[in-house]
C-alpha distance (Angstrom), angle and dihedral (degrees) to the residues before:
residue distance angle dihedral
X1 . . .
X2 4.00 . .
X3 4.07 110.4 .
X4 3.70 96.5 -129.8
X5 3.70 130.6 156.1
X6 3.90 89.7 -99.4
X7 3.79 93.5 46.4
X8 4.06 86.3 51.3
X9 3.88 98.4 52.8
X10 3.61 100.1 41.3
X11 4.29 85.3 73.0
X12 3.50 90.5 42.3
X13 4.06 98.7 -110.3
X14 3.92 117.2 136.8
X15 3.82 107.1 -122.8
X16 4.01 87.0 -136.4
X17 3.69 87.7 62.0
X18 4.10 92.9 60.2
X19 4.28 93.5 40.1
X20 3.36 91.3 48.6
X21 3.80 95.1 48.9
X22 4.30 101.0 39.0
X23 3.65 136.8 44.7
X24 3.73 117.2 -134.3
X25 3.97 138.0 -77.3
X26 3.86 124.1 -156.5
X27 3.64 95.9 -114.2
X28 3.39 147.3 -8.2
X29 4.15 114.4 -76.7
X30 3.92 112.0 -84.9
X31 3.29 113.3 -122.5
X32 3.76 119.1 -134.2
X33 4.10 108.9 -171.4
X34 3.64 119.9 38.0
X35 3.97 101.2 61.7
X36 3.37 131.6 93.4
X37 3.40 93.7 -106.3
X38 3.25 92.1 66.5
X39 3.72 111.8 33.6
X40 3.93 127.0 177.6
X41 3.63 111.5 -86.4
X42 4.16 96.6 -160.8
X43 3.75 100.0 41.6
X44 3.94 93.2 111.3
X45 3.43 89.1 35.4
X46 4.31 111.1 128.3
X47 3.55 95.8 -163.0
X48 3.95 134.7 116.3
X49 3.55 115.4 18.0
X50 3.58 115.4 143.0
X51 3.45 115.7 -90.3
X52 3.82 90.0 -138.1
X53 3.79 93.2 57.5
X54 3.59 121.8 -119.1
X55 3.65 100.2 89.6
X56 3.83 118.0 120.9
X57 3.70 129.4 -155.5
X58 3.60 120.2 -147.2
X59 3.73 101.1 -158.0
X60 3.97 112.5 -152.9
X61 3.76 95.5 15.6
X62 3.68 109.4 137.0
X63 4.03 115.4 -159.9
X64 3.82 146.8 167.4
X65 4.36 100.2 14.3
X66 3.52 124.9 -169.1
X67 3.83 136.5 -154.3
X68 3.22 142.5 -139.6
X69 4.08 134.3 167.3
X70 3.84 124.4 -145.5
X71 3.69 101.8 -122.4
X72 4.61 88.2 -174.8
X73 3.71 91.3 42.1
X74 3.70 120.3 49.8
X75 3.34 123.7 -140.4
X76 3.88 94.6 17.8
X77 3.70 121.5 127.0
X78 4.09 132.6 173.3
X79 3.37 123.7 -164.1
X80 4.02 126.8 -179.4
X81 3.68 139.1 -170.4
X82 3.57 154.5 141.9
X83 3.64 127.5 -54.3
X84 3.35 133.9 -156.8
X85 3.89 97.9 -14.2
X86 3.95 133.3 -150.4
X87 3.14 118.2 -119.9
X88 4.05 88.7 -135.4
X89 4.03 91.4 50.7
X90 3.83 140.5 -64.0
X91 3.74 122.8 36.8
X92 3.82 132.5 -116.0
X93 4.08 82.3 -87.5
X94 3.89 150.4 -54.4
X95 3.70 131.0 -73.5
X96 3.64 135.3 -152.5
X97 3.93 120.5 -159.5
X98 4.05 123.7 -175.0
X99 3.17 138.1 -158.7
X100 3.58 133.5 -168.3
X101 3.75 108.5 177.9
X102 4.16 88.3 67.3
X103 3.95 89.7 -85.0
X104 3.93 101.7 -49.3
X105 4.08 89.8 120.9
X106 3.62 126.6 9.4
X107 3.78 142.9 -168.2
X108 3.69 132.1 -147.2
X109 4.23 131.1 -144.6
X110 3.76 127.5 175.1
X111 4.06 113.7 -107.9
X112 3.59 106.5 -134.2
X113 3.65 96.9 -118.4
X114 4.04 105.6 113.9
X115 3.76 135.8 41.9
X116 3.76 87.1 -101.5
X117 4.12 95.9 63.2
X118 3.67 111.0 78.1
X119 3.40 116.6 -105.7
X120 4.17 81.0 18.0
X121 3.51 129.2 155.0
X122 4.02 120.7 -98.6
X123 3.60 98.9 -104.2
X124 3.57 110.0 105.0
X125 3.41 96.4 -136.7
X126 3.59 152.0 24.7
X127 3.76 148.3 -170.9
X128 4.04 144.6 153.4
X129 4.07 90.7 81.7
X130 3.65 107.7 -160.8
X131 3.62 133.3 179.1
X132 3.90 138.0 -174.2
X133 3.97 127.4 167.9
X134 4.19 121.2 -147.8
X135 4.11 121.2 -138.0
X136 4.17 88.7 -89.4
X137 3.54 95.4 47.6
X138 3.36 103.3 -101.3
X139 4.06 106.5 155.0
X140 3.81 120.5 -138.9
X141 3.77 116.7 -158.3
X142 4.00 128.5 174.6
X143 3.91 144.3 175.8
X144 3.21 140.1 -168.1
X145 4.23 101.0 -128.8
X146 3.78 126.0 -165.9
X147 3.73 144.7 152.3
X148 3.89 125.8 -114.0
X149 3.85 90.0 -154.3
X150 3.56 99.3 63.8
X151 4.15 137.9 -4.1
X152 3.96 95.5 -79.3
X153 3.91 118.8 134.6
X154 3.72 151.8 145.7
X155 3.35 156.3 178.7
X156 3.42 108.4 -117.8
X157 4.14 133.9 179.1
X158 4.08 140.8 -165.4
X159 3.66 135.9 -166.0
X160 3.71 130.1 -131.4
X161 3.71 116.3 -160.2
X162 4.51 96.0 167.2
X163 4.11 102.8 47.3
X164 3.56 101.4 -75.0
X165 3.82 98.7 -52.2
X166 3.81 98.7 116.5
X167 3.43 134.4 13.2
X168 3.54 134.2 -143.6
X169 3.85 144.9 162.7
X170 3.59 97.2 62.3
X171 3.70 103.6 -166.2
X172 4.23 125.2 172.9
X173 4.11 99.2 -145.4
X174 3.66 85.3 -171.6
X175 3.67 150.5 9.0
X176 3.38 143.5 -170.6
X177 3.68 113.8 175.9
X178 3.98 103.1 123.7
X179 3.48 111.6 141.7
X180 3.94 110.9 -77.0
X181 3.95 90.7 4.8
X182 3.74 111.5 -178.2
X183 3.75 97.3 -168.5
X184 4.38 117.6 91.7
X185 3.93 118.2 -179.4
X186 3.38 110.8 -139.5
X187 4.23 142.5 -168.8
X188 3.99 96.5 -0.4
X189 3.84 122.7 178.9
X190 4.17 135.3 -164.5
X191 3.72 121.2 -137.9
X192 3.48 122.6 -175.6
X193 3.61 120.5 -140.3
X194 4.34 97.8 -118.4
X195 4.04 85.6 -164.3
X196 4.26 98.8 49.5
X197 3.65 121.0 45.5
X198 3.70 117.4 -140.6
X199 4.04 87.7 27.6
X200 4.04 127.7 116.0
X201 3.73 140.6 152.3
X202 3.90 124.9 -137.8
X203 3.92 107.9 -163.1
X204 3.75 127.7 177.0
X205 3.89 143.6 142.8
X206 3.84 122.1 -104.7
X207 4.13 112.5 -143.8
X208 3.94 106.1 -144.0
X209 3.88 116.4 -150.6
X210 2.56 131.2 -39.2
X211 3.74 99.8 51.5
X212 3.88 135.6 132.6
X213 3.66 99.2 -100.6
X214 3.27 118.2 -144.0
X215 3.47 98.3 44.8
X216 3.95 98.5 5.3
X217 3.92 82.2 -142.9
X218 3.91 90.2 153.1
X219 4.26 89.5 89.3
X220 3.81 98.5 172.7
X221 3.25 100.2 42.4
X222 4.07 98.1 58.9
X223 4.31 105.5 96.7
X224 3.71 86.7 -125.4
X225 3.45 138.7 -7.5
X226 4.18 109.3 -169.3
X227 3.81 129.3 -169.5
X228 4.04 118.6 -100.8
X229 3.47 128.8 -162.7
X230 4.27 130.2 -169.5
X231 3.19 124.8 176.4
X232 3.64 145.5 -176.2
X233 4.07 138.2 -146.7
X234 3.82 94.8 179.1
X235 3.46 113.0 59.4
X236 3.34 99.9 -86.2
X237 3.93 95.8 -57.2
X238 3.92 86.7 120.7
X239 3.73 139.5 10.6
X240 3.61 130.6 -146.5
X241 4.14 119.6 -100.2
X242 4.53 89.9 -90.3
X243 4.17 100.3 -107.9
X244 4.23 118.5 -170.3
X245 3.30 106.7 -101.7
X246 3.97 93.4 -179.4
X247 3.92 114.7 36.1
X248 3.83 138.4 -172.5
X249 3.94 126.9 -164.6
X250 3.99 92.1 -171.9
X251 3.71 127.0 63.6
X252 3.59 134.1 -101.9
X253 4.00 100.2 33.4
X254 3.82 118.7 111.9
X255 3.72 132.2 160.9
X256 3.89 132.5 -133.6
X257 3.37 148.7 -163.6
X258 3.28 106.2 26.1
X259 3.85 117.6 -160.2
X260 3.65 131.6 164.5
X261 3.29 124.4 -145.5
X262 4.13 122.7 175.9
X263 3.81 139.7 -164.7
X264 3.88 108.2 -114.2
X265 3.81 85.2 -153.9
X266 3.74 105.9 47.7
X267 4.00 98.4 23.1
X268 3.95 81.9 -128.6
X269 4.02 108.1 154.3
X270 3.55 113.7 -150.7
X271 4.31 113.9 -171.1
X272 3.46 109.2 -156.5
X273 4.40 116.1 -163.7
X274 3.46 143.2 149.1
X275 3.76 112.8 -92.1
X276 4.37 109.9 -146.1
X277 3.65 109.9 -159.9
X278 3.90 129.0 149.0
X279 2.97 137.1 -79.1
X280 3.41 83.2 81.7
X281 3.50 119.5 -155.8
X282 3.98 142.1 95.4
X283 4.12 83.7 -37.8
X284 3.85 97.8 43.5
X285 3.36 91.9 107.0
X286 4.23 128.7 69.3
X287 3.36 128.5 -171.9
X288 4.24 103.7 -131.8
X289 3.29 134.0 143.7
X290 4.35 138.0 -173.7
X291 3.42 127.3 -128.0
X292 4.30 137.0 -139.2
X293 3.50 126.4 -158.0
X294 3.87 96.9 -177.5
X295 3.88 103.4 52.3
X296 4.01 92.6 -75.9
X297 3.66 97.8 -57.6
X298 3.89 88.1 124.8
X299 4.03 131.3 13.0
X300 3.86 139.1 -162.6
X301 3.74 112.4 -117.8
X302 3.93 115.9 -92.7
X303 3.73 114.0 -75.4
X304 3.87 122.4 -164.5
X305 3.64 123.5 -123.6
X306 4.03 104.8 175.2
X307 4.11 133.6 -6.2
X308 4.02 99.1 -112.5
X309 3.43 99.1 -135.3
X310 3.44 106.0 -171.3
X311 4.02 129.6 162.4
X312 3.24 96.1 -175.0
X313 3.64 132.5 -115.8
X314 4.38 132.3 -70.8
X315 3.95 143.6 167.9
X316 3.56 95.7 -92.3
X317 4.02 95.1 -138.7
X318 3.92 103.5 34.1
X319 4.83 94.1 29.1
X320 3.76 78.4 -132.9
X321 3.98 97.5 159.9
X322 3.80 122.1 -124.3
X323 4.10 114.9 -153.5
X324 4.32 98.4 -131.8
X325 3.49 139.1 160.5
X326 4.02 89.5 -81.0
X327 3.96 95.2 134.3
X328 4.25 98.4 36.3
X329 3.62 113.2 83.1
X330 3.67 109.6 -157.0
X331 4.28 119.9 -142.1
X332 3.57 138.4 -161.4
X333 3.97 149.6 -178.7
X334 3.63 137.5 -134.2
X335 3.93 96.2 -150.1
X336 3.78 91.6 -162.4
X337 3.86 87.3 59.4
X338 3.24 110.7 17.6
X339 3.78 87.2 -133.0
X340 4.05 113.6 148.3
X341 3.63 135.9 -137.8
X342 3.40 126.6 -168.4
X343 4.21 116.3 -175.8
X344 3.66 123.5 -174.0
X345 4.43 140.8 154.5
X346 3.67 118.9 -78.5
X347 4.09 141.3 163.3
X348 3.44 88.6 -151.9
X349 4.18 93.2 105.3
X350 3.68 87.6 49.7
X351 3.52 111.1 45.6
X352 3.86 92.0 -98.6
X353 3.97 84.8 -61.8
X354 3.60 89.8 124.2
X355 4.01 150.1 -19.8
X356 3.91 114.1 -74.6
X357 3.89 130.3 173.0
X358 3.81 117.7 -88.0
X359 3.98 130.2 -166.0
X360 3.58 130.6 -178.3
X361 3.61 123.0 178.2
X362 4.17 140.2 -152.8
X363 3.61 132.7 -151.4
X364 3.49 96.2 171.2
X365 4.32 106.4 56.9
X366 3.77 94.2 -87.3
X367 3.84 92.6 -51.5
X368 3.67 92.4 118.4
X369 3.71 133.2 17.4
X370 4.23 140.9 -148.1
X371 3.49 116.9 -116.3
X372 3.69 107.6 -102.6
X373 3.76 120.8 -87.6
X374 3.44 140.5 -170.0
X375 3.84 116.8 -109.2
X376 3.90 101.3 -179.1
X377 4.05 106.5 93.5
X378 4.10 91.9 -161.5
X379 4.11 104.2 70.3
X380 4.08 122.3 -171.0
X381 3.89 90.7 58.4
X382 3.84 142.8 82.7
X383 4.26 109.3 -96.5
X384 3.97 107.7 -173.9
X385 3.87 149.8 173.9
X386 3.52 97.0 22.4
X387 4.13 127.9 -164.4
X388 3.55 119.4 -156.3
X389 3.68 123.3 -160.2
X390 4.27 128.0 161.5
X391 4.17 121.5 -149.4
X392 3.33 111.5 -146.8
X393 3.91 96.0 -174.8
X394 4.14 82.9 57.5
X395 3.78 99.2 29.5
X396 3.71 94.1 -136.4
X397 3.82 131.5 120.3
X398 4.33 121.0 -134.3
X399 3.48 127.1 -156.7
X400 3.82 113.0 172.9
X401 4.04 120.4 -170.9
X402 3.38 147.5 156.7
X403 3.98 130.2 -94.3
X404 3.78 139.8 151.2
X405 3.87 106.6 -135.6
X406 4.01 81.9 144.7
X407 4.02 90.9 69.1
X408 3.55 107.7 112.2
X409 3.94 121.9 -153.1
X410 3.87 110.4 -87.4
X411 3.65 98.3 17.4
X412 3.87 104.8 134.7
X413 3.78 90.5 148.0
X414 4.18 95.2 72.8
X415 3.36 142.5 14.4
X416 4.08 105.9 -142.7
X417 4.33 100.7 -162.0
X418 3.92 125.2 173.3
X419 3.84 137.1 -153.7
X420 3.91 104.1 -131.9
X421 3.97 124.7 -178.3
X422 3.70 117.8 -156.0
X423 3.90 131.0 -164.0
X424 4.05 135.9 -136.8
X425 3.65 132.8 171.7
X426 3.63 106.5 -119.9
X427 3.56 90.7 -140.0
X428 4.09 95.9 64.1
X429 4.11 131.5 45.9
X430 2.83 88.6 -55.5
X431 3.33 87.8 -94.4
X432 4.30 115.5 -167.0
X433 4.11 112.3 -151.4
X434 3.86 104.6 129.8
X435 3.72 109.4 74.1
X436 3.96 132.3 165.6
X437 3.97 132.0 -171.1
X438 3.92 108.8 -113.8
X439 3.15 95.0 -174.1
X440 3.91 150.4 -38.0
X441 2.64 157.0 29.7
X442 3.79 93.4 -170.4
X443 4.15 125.3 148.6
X444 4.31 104.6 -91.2
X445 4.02 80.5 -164.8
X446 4.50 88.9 81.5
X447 3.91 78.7 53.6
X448 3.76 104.2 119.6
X449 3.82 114.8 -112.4
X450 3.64 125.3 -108.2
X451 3.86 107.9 157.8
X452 4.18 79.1 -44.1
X453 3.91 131.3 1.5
X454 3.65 103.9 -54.0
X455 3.55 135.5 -152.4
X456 3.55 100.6 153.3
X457 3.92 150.3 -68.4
X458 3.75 89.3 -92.4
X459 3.94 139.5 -14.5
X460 3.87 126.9 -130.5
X461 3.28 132.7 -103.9
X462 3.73 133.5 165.0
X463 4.18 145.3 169.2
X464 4.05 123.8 -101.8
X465 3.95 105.5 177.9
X466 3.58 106.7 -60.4
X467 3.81 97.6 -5.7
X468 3.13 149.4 77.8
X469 3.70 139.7 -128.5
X470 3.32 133.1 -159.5
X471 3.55 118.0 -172.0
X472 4.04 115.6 -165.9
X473 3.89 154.3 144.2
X474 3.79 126.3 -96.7
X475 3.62 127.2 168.1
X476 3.20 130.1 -122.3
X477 3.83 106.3 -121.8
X478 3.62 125.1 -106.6
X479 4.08 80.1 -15.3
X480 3.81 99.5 145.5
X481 3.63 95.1 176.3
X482 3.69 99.1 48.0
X483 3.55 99.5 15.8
X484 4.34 92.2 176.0
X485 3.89 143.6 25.1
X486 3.93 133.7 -171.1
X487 3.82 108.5 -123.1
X488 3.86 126.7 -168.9
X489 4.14 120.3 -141.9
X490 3.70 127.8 -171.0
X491 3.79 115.0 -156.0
X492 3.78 123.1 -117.0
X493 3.66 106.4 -154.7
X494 4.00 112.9 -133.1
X495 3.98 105.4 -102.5
């Protein structure tokens, strides 16, 4: 969507107020789903309502993308998502897209994790796209797959050997679809290993009964929801037997998501989660995470950086909930360093008034941790689902997110939200002061709804030489036929 002076006013946001508040970027984002190059390849597909009615399918709405950089073939990027999402969880299936021009022009292909994909699984739908991609360019993709007509699920991955233009090596890493299962895996991710070709890890939390199958959204109220890890040392041709990697013996303590991160110059892995234990309440949640020195044959137990005190996320003016990232922390690695970042919503900046972005920081492998600090430069708003990401060649740290500092009192009618990306040196604080608009602002009301307008847990975002890349979901306002789009942004440092 081009940011012009017409595209401004129509939301009700002066265009001085955006100028005077970013520095420039070379162009406007490309978009990489809504063109006819790239048309939906689900949108006559029957499949996946709820059998119990209810359910609505928002055909053409993109959400919750995902990217990854081709570190053996330059210039080649994948990206996946969502598409065409329920408003009750999961979509009709994933989508890759691929560039190989550094993201000028893209191209799309179904993953083959949903009845609707050809070739698919038989779940009849899927969602949590993930994607990671190894030192030869081998591609990593995974879902988490499940049925709306009964309690069937799994985690699910495929491999990518020619830049995200086919898919192969469709592999289920587990399963749970015995009759009256009371087990649903939930928010997985893939890391590949950037030292050991051919290796990746799948990790992801499994919600024990009861949970709120199909999209086991009801976190503290699952008995237990453990830690598994999978992984693979041949390309993705098999996958380990899953083992918990995180356990509990009491009740009502779960983990979630799951992300690996490792240290290119150790081979240390470091999984970073949010651990659920009672008292629940705004500080239920912590952000943790365990560690593996040997390739994750053996971790430390979970140790707890920051309470993630989140209250969630609303339209200021009408309390209108959004769904958002508020319970996923997000990490990241300097691989020069080795020094991790881990960035995540909190009300602690406002009094517990409303979710914020945090960062803390380690210099030391997780031993010790930074106070946390705010990231977001504009206060007296909601900032959400933020991505995290650390240029070596630069020595800066990113962290884009959403806010709406263009919301003007007594506007009930639209919801004006921006995509910002902020910049650190590594070296100090971190300590955010260089910011630019990515995009927006566009109304978050044509959002679809899933228990709030939705355009994902988190957003992508990613490092190409001395830029970086953010890789997100905006909606298309008032759009009722294609209510979102992924768009990809290269950063134009200030000169």
């Amino acid at each position: 969507m081009r940011r012009n002076k017409a595209t401004v006013r129509l939301i009700g946001i002066p265009l001085a107020t955006v100028l005077a508040t970013s520095t420039a970027w070379a162009a406007d984002p490309i978009r990489v789903t809504g063109v006819p190059q790239n048309p939906n390849p689900f949108a006559s597909c029957p499949i996946g309502a709820s059998p119990q009615g209810g359910s609505t399918n928002y055909v053409n709405a993109e959400v919750e993308p995902w990217l990854a950089v081709n570190p053996h073939t330059a210039g080649n990027l994948i990206g996946v998502w969502q598409q065409d999402r329920w408003s009750d969880g999961g979509a009709h299936g994933l989508v890759a897209g691929f560039s190989f021009d550094g993201g000028s022009t893209w191209g799309t292909t179904p993953l083959p994790f949903s009845a609707c994909a050809p070739g698919g699984l038989p779940y009849e739908r899927a969602t949590d796209p993930w994607v990671s991609i190894g030192p030869d360019g081998t591609a990593y993709a995974v879902s988490v797959s499940f049925n709306a007509s009964n309690n069937n699920n799994a985690v699910a991955a495929a491999v990518s050997t020619t830049g995200g233009r086919t898919w192969n090596n469709l592999k289920v890493i587990i399963a749970n679809d015995e009759p009256g299962a009371q087990f649903f895996n939930d928010k997985e991710s893939v890391t590949a290993d950037p030292i050991h070709a051919g290796t990746a890890y799948a990790v992801w939390d499994r919600l024990e009964s009861p949970n709120a199958n199909p999209y086991a959204d009801m976190h503290t109220q699952a008995y237990r929801g453990p830690t598994f890890i999978s992984k693979t040392v041949n390309g993705g041709q098999t996958w380990s037997p899953p083992k918990i990697i995180v356990n509990f013996v009491a009740s009502r303590r779960q983990t979630i998501g799951n992300q690996i991160v490792v240290d290119p110059r150790t081979g240390t892995l470091y999984n970073f989660f949010d651990l659920i234990q009672p008292p629940f309440g705004v500080s239920a949640g912590k952000v943790a995470f365990i560690k593996s020195t040997d390739q994750g044959a053996s971790w430390t137990q979970p140790q707890i950086i920051a309470d993630l005190r989140t209250v969630g996320v609303t339209d200021p003016n009408t309390g209108e909930p959004l769904r958002t990232g508020d319970i996923i922390p997000e990490p990241a690695i300097d691989p020069s360093t080795g020094y991790l970042y881990v960035v995540w919503q909190d009300s602690r900046f406002s009094g517990g008034q409303f979710d914020e972005i945090a960062i803390s920081k380690s210099t030391d492998g997780g031993s010790s941790w930074s106070t946390p600090s705010r990231v977001n430069t504009m206060t007296g708003r909601a900032a959400f689902n933020p991505s995290i990401r650390v240029n070596a060649v630069t020595a800066k740290v990113a962290v884009t997110y959403y806010d709406f500092r263009g919301l003007e009192a007594g506007n009930t009618t639209s919801l004006p939200t921006s995509i910002w990306l902020t910049t650190s040196p590594t070296a100090g604080g971190p300590s955010f002061v260089s910011e630019q608009l990515v995009s927006g602002p566009f109304n978050m009301r044509t959002a679809p709804m899933s228990r709030g307008f939705f355009v994902g847990d988190y957003q992508g975002l990613e490092v190409q030489d001395t830029k970086f890349l953010p890789f997100f979901v905006q909606t298309n306002s008032g759009n009722t036929t294609n209510r979102t789009d992924v768009f990809f942004a290269r950063e134009t440092p200030a000169q």
